[in-house]
LUMSEVO-404085 format. One record per residue (C-alpha): residue in one letter; residue number from 1; x, y, z. Coordinates in steps of 0.1 Angstrom, whole numbers, plus 5000, padded with zeros to 4 digits. Example, Ala and Ser with C-alpha at 12.3 -4.5 7.8 and 13.67 -1.06 7.14 Angstrom:
! residues 2
   aa     i     c1     c2     c3
    A     1   5123   4955   5078
    S     2   5137   4989   5071
//
This chain:
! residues 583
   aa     i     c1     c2     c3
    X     1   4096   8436   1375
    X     2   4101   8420   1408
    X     3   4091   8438   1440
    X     4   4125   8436   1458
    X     5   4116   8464   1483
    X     6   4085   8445   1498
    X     7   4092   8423   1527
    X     8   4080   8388   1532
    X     9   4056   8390   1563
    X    10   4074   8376   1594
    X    11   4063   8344   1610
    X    12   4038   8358   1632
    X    13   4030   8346   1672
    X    14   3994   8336   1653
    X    15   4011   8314   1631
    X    16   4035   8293   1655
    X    17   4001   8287   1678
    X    18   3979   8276   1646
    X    19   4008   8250   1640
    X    20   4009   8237   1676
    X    21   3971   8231   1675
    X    22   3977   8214   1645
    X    23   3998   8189   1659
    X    24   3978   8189   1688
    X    25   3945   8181   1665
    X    26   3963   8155   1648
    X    27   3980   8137   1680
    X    28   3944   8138   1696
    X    29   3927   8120   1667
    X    30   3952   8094   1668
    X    31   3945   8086   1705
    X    32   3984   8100   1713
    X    33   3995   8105   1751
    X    34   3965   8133   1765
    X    35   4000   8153   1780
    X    36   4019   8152   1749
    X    37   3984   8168   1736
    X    38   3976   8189   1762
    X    39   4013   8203   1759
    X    40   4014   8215   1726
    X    41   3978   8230   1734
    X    42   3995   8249   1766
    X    43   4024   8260   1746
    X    44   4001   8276   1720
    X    45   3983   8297   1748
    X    46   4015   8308   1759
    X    47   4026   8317   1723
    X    48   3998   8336   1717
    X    49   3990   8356   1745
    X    50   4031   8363   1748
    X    51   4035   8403   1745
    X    52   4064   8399   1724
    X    53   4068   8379   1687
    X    54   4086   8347   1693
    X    55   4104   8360   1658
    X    56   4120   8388   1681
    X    57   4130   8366   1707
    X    58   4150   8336   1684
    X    59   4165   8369   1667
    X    60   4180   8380   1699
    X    61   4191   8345   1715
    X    62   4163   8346   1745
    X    63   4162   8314   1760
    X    64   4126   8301   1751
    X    65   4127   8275   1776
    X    66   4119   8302   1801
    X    67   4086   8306   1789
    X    68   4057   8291   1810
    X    69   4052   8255   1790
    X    70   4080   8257   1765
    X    71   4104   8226   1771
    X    72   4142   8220   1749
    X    73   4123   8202   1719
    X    74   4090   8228   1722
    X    75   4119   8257   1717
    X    76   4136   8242   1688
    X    77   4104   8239   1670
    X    78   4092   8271   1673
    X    79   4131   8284   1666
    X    80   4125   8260   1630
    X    81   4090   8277   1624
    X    82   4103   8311   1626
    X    83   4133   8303   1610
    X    84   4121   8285   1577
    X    85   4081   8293   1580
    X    86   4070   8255   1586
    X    87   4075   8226   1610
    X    88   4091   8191   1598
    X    89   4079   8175   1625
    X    90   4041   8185   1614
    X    91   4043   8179   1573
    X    92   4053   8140   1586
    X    93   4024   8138   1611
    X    94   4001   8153   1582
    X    95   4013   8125   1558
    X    96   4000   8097   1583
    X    97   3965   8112   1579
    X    98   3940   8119   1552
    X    99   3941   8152   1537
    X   100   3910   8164   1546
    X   101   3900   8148   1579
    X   102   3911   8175   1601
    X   103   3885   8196   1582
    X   104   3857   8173   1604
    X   105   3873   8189   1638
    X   106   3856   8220   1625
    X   107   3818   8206   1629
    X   108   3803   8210   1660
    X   109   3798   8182   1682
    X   110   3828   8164   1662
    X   111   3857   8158   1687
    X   112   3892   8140   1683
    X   113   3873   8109   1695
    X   114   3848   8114   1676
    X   115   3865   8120   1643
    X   116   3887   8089   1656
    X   117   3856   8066   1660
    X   118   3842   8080   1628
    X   119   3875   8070   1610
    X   120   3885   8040   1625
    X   121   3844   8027   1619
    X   122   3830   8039   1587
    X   123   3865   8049   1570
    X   124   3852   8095   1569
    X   125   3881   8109   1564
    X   126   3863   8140   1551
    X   127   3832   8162   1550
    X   128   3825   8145   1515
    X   129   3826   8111   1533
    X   130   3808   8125   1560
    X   131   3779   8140   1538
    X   132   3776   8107   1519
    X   133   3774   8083   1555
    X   134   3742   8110   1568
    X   135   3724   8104   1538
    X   136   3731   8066   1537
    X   137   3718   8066   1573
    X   138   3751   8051   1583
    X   139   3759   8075   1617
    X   140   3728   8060   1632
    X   141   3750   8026   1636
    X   142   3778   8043   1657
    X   143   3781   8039   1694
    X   144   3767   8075   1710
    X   145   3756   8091   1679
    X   146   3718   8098   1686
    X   147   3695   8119   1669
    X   148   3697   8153   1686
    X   149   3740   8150   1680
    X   150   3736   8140   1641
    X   151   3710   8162   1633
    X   152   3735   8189   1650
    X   153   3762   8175   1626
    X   154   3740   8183   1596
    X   155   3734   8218   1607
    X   156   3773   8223   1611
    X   157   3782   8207   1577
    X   158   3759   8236   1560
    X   159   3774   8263   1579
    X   160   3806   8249   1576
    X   161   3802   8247   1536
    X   162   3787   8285   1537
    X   163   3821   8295   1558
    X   164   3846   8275   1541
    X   165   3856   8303   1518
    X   166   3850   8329   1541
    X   167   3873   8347   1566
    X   168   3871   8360   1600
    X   169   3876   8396   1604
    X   170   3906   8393   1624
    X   171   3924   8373   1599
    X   172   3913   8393   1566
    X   173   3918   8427   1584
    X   174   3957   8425   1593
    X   175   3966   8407   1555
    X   176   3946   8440   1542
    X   177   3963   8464   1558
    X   178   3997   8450   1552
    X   179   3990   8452   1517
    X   180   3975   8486   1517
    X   181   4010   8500   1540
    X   182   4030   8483   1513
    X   183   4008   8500   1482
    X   184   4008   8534   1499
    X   185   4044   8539   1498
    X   186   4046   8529   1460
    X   187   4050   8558   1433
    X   188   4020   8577   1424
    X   189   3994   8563   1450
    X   190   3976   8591   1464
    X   191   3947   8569   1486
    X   192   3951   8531   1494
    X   193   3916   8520   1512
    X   194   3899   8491   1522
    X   195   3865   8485   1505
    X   196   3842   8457   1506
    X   197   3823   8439   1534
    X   198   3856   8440   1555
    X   199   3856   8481   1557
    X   200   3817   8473   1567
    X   201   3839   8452   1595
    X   202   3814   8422   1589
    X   203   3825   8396   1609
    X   204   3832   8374   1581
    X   205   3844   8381   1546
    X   206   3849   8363   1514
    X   207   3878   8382   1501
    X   208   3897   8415   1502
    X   209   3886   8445   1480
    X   210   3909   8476   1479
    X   211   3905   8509   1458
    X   212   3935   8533   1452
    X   213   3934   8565   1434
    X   214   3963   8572   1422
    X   215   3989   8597   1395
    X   216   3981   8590   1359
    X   217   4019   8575   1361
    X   218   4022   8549   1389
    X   219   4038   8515   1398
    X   220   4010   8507   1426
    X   221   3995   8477   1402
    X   222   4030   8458   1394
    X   223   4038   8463   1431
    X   224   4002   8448   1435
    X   225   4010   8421   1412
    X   226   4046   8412   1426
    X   227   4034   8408   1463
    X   228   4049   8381   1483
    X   229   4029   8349   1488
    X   230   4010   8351   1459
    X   231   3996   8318   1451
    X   232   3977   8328   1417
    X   233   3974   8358   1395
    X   234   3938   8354   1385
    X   235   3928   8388   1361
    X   236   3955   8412   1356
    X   237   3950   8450   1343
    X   238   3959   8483   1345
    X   239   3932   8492   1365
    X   240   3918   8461   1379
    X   241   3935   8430   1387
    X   242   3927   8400   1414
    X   243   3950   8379   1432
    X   244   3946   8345   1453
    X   245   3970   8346   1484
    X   246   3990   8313   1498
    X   247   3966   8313   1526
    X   248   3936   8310   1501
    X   249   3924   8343   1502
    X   250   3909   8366   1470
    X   251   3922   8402   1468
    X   252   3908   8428   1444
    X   253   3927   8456   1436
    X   254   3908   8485   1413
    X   255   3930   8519   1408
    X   256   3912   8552   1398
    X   257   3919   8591   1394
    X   258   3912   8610   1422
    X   259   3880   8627   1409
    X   260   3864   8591   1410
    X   261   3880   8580   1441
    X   262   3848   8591   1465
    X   263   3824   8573   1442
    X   264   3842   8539   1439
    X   265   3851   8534   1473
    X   266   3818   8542   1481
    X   267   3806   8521   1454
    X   268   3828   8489   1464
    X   269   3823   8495   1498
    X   270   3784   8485   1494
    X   271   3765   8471   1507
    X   272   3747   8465   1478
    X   273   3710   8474   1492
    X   274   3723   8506   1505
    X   275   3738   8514   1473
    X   276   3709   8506   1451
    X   277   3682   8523   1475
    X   278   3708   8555   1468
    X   279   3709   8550   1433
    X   280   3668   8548   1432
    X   281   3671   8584   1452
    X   282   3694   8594   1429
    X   283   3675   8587   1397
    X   284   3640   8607   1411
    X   285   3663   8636   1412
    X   286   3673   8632   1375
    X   287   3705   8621   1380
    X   288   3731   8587   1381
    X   289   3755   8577   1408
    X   290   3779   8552   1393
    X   291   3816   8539   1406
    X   292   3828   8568   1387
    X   293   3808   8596   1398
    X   294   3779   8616   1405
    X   295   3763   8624   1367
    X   296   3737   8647   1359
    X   297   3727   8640   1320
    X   298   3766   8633   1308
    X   299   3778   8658   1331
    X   300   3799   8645   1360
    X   301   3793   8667   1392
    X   302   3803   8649   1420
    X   303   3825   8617   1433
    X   304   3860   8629   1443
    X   305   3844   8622   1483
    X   306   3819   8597   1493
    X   307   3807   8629   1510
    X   308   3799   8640   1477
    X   309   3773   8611   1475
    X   310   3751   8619   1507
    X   311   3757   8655   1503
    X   312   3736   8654   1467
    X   313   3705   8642   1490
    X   314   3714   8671   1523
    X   315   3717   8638   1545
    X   316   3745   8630   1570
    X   317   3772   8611   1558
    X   318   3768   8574   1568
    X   319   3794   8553   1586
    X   320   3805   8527   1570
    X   321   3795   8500   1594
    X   322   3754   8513   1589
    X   323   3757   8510   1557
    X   324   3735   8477   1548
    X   325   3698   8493   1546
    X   326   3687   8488   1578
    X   327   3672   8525   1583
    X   328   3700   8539   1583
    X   329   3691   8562   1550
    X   330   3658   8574   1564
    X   331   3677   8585   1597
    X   332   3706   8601   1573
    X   333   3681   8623   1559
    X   334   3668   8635   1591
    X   335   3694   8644   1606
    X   336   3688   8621   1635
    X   337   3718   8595   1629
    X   338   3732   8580   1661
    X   339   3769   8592   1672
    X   340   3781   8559   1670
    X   341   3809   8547   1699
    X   342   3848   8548   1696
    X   343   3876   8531   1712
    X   344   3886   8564   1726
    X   345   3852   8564   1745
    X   346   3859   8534   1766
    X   347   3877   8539   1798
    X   348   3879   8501   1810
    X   349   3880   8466   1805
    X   350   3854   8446   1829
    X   351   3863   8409   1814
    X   352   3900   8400   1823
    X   353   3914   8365   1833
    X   354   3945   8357   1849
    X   355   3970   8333   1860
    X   356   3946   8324   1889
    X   357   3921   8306   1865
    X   358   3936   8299   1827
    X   359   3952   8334   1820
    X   360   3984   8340   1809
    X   361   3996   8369   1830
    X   362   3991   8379   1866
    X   363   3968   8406   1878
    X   364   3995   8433   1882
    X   365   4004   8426   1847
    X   366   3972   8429   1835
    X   367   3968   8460   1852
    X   368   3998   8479   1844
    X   369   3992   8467   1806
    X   370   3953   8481   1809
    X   371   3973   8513   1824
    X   372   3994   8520   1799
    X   373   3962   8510   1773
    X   374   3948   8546   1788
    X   375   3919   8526   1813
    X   376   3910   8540   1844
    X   377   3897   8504   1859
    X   378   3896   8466   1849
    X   379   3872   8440   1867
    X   380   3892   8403   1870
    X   381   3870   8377   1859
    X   382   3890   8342   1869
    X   383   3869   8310   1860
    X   384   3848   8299   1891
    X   385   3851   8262   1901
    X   386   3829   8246   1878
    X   387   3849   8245   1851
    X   388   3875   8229   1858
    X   389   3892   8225   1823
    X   390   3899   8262   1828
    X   391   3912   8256   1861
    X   392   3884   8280   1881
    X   393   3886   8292   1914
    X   394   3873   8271   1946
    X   395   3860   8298   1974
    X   396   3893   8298   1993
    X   397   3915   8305   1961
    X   398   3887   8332   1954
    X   399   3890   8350   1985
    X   400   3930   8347   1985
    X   401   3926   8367   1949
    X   402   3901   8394   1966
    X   403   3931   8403   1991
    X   404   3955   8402   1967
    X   405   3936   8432   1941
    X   406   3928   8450   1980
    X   407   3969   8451   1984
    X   408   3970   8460   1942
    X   409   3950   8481   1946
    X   410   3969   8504   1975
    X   411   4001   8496   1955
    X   412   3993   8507   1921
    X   413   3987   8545   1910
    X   414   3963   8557   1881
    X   415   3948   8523   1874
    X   416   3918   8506   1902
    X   417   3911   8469   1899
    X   418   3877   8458   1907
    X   419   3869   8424   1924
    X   420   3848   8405   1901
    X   421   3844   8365   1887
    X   422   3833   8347   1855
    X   423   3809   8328   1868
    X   424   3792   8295   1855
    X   425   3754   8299   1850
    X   426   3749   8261   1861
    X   427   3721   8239   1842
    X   428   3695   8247   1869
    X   429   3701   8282   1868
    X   430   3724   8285   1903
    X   431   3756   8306   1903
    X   432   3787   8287   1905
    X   433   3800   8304   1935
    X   434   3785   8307   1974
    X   435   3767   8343   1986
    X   436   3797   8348   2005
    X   437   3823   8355   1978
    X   438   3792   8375   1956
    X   439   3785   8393   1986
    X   440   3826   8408   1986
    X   441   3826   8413   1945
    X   442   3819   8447   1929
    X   443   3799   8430   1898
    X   444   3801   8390   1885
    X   445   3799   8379   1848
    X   446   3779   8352   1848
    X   447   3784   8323   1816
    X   448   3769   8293   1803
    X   449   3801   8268   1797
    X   450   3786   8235   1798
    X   451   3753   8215   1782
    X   452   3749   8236   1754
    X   453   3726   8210   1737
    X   454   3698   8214   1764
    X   455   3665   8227   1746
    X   456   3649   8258   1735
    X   457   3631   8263   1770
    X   458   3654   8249   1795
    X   459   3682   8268   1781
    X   460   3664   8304   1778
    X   461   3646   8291   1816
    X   462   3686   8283   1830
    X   463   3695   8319   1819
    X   464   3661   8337   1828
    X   465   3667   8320   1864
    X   466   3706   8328   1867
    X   467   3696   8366   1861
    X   468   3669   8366   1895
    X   469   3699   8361   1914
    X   470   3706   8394   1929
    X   471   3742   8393   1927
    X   472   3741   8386   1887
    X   473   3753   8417   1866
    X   474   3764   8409   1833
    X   475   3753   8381   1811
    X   476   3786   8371   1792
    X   477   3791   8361   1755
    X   478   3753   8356   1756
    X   479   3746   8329   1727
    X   480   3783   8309   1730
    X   481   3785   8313   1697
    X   482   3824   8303   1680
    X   483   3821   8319   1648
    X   484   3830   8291   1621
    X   485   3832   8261   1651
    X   486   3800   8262   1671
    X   487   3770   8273   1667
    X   488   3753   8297   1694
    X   489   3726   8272   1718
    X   490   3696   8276   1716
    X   491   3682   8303   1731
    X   492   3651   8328   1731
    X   493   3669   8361   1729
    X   494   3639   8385   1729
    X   495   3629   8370   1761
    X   496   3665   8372   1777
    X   497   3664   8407   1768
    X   498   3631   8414   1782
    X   499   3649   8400   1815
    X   500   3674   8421   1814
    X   501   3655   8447   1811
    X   502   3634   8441   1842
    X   503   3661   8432   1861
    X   504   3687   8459   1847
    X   505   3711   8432   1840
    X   506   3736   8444   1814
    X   507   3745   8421   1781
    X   508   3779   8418   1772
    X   509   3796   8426   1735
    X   510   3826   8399   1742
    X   511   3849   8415   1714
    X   512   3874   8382   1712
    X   513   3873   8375   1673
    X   514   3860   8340   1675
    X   515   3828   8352   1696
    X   516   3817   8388   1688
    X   517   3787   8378   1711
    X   518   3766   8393   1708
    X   519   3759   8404   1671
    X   520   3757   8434   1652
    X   521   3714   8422   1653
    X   522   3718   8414   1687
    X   523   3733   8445   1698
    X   524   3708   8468   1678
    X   525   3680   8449   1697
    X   526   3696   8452   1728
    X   527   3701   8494   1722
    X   528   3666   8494   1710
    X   529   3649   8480   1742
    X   530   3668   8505   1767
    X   531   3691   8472   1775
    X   532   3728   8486   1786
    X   533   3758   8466   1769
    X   534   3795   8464   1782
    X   535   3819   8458   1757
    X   536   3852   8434   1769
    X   537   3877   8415   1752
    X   538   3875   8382   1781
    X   539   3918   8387   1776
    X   540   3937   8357   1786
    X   541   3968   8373   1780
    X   542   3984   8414   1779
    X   543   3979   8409   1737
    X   544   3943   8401   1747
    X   545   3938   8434   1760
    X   546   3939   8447   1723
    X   547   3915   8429   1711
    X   548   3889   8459   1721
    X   549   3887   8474   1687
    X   550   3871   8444   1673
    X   551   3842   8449   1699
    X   552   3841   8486   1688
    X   553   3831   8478   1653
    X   554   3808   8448   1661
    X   555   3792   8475   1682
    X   556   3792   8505   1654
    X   557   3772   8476   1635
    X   558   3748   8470   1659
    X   559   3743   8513   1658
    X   560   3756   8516   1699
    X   561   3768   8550   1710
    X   562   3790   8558   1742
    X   563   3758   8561   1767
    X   564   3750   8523   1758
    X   565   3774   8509   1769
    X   566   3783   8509   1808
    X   567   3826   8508   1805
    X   568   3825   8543   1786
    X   569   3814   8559   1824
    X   570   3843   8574   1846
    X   571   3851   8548   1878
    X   572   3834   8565   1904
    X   573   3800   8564   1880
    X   574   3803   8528   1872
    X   575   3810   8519   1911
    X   576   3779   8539   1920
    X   577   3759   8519   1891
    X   578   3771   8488   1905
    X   579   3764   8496   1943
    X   580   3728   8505   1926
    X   581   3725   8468   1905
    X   582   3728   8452   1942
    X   583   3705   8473   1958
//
């Protein structure tokens, strides 16, 4: 049986950018013209943060050469791409490289150049080659490859080999519910859910596991089976079968009745300490708790509702994102669970960048978008001069911004922009912007962007320093972490904190899906000490702005409720916090 009624997914914004990067990888390694680089990099900004899907646009005619960056031959690409899913132009610059060596982009401190020296030198042309020329002592020999950089490149090949069959949340999550709106609609389901690590919302996964329940007569399995972009079936049943998707990832598929739906979804939802520690409970009482059920002796009394499960014990039921056996249990069965945050609770964005550093959209766009989002208030946050590659603000383009949001801000109704700056943390500590422009802001987010190889102490001493300076109020993505690409600097947390603390700096929970900075750990240390968090997405772009739900659930892992976090208070609050932080 062929699912005819299932629709291939369409040729998503995501997609288009990934393949311009591509290019843009490959052009860079080979040393190509830096503008023919830097365009395809542009274009892909452009693509992504663009509110609309490029698919939409070539659909209705729209002239994509209107679009900031996007040129007669940039347009006819991306037309190709959405018209036939891949790019000619890219499957003949792939065929002039080795398979793999794009794979050595992906290890921190390994540039185009580097990769390019690395290739043209020693012949790597993958993490194999790479692996084998460490331990043979060969990197030693190349020009600019010290000790501190190789022994960096040995830390990133691990992680790299621990993440290369792992996924980000933000690309397992949308695959999974596609699936799971196709399988609902099939005859017979009666529940479609996501299980596994990814309805924990870990920030990485391995694969996809879903649990239906479903009518004793059903077609949600051959559906299941007959899904588009299905690489591999690799077990096939009638109640459990496992597929390997085009884009390499695992998806598990196990169909029950509803009297064991509770109990397997709980079951497969894990995590596996928080499960057995139930199960131990479980047995004291006399009893079993299985994927099935809730048993006493061979009698089955419970498992239709994972209620059923935390109800046998009087204990609160448990959100899935507490759910790896961190204390969580103990605090169930007291009653004394915190009432973790929701994306209805926030009323503002205080992270936003704009066409007047390296966003996409102006501040009255961003605005009106954060408007019709349901905010009361967004802070702008434009790069500050420092770093340049993001084109940041010198003090006169800073203070022509600060009258522009003062007219905004008399202009627009229901929406109040406040006057802020992303500003570098430089490596002795300073703020990247004179007392006269700090002075005029309602808060700054201060960053480290540069020398992220300095050591344990001077790092953690930059930061400590940076937060003295009376006009600092948020410490932004705090360990510049890219999950899967860098690795977060080295930095003592614990005495940042303490820091903040004294200082009643706020730490900031940047929700963009390559950061999640801080972490789920991070964040429970941070509610633990009394520290306040804001939670922002650091949009470059109106799509950006959406990106708030992923900072929701890093936050329901770290256990934060509403009063942590400082953009769940009304405007006038927060202004009156802020007018506090500067004394």
């Amino acid at each position: 049986m062929t699912n005819e009624g299932v629709k291939l997914p369409r040729v998503t914004n995501r997609k288009i950018a990934d393949i311009f990067n591509e290019i843009a990888d490959l052009l860079d390694i080979d040393g190509d013209n830096p503008f023919k680089v830097r365009a395809y990099r542009n274009a892909a900004r452009t693509i992504l943060g663009y509110p609309r899907e490029m698919a939409d646009l070539v659909e209705e005619g729209f002239d994509l050469t209107t679009l900031r960056g996007i040129g007669k031959e940039l347009a006819k690409k991306i037309t190709e791409i959405v018209r036939t899913g891949k790019l000619v132009y890219l499957e003949k610059l792939k065929k002039t490289h080795p398979p793999q060596l794009e794979e050595l982009l992906k290890i921190p401190g390994l540039g185009p150049g580097r990769v390019r020296l690395l290739h043209e030198l020693l012949r790597i042309n993958s993490l194999e080659d790479l692996e084998n020329a460490l331990r043979e002592g060969k990197l030693k020999k190349v020009p600019g490859f010290g000790p501190k950089l190789i022994a960096k490149i040995e830390n990133g090949i691990q992680t790299r080999r621990y993440e290369a069959h792992r996924f980000k949340l933000s690309e397992a999550l949308p695959v999974a519910e596609w699936i799971v709106k196709i399988l609902k609609k099939t005859k017979g389901a009666i529940h479609v859910e996501i299980a596994g690590s990814l309805r924990r919302r870990k920030e990485t996964v391995h694969d996809i596991d879903l649990v239906a329940a479903c009518e004793e007569i059903n077609d949600t399995m051959v559906y299941f089976l007959n899904l588009p972009k299905i690489q591999k079936i690799v077990m096939k049943g009638t109640t459990r079968s496992t597929i390997l998707l085009e884009n390499g990832m695992s998806v598990d598929l196990r169909v029950v009745s509803t009297e064991s739906f509770g109990a397997t979804l709980h079951h497969f939802t894990g995590s596996k300490a928080h499960n057995i520690t139930l199960r131990k409970m479980a047995v004291e009482k006399g009893m079993k708790i299985n994927e099935y059920g809730i048993w006493q002796g061979k009698k089955r009394i419970g498992g239709d509702k994972e209620e059923d499960i935390y109800n046998l014990f009087g204990m609160q039921y448990i959100e899935p994102e507490m759910r790896e056996n961190r204390g969580e249990i103990a605090l169930a069965q007291d009653h004394q669970l915190p009432t973790l945050i929701t994306r209805a609770d926030i009323k503002g964005d205080l992270h936003i960048h704009t066409t007047y550093s390296d966003g996409l959209a102006s501040i009255e766009e961003m605005a009106l978008q954060a408007k019709r989002l349901g905010y009361e208030y967004i802070a702008i946050t434009d790069h500050t001069e420092h770093l340049k590659v993001a084109h940041g603000m010198d003090e006169k383009r800073a203070r022509k911004q600060l009258e522009e949001i003062d007219v905004l801000n008399e202009k627009l109704d229901g929406i109040t922009i406040l006057k802020a700056a992303e500003i570098d943390i430089l490596e002795d500590g300073s703020l990247d912007m004179p007392d006269s422009i700090l002075e005029a802001l309602d808060l700054t987010v201060c960053s480290v962007h540069t020398r992220f190889n300095l050591s344990l102490r001077k790092q953690t001493e930059r930061i400590l320093k940076a937060m003295e300076n009376p006009h600092f109020t948020i410490l932004a993505h705090p360990t510049g972490r890219l999950i899967g690409l860098r690795e977060p600097y080295d930095i003592d947390m614990e005495a940042v904190m303490r820091q903040a603390k004294a200082r009643g700096c706020i730490l900031e929970l940047n929700a963009q899906p390559d950061r999640l900075d801080l972490n789920d750990i991070h964040s429970k240390m941070a509610k633990e000490m009394g520290i306040r968090i804001a939670i922002s997405t650091d949009a470059h772009s109106l799509n950006d702005l959406e990106l708030m739900r992923y900072g929701i659930w890093q936050a329901r892992r770290g256990w934060i409720e509403k009063a942590d976090v400082i953009n769940t208070l009304p405007l006038t609050a927060l202004q009156k916090l802020f007018r506090e932080m500067k004394g």
